[in-house]
C-alpha positions as CSV (number, residue, x, y, z in Angstrom):
1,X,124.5,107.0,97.6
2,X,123.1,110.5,97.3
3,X,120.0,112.0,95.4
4,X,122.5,113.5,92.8
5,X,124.3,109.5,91.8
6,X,120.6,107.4,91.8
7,X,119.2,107.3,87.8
8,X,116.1,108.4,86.3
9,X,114.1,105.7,84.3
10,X,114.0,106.1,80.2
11,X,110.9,108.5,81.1
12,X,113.1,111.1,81.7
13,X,114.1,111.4,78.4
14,X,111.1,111.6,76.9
15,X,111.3,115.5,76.6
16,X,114.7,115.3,75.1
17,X,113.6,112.4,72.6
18,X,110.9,114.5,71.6
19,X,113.0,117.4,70.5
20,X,115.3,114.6,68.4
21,X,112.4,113.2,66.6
22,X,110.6,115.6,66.1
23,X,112.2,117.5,63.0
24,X,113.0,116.8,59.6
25,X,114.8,113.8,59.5
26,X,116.6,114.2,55.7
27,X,118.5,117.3,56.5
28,X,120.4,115.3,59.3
29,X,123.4,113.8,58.6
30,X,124.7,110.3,58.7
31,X,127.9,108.9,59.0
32,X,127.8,105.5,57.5
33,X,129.4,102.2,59.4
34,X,130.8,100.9,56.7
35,X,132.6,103.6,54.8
36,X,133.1,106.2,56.7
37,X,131.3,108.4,54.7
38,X,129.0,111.6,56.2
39,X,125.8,112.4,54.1
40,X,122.4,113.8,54.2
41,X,120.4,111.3,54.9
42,X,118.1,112.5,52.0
43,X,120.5,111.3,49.6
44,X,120.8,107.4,51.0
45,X,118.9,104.8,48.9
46,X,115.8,104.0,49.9
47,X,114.2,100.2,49.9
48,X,111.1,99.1,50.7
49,X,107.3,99.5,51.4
50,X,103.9,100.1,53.5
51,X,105.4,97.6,56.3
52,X,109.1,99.0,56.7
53,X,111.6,100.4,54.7
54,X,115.8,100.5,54.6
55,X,118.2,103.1,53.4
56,X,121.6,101.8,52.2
57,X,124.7,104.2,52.1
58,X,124.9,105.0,48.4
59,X,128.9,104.7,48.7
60,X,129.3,101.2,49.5
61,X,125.7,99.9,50.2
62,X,125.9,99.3,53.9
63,X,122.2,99.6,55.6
64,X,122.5,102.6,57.6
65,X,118.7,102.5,58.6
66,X,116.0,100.3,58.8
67,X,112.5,101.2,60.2
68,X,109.1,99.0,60.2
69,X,105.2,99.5,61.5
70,X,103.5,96.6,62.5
71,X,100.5,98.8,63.4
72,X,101.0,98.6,67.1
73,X,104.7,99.8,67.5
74,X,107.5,100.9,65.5
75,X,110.8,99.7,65.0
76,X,113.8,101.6,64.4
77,X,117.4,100.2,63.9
78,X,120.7,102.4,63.1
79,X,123.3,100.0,63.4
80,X,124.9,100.6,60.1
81,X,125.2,103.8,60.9
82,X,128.1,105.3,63.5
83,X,126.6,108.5,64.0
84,X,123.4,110.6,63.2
85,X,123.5,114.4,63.7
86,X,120.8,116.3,63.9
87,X,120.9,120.0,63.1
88,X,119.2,122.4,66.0
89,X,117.8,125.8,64.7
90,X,117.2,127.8,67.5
């Protein structure tokens, strides 16, 4: 196996993840898992509190995003939604 074929560890990506999470996250748009439909993530509904909070496709109510602090880590989970895209302004 050569240099080129032998994978980095998640580290690598750190850079790269950085430049993802790093910007407004309401202007992105989401395509929700259970519909279909693509929105800014701004306009899904919003549930919760101080410990975590989930935002439901407004469409048909599907849980595109769910995200909680324990104090010591965070937790993010996208499975209701297919895909999240991120507009790059350069």
């Amino acid at each position: 196996m050569s240099d080129d074929n032998v994978p980095l560890d998640g580290n690598a990506a750190a850079g790269r993840l950085l430049d993802v999470f790093a910007v407004d996250m309401t202007d992105a748009t989401v395509m929700c898992e259970g519909c279909g439909r693509e929105r800014a993530l701004a306009t899904l509904a919003l549930y919760g509190g101080a410990v975590g909070l989930v935002l439901r496709c407004p469409g048909c109510d599907t849980v595109n995003l769910r995200l909680s602090n324990t104090g010591r880590s965070i937790h993010l989970d996208l499975r209701g939604a297919s895909r999240i895209s991120i507009r790059v302004t350069p």
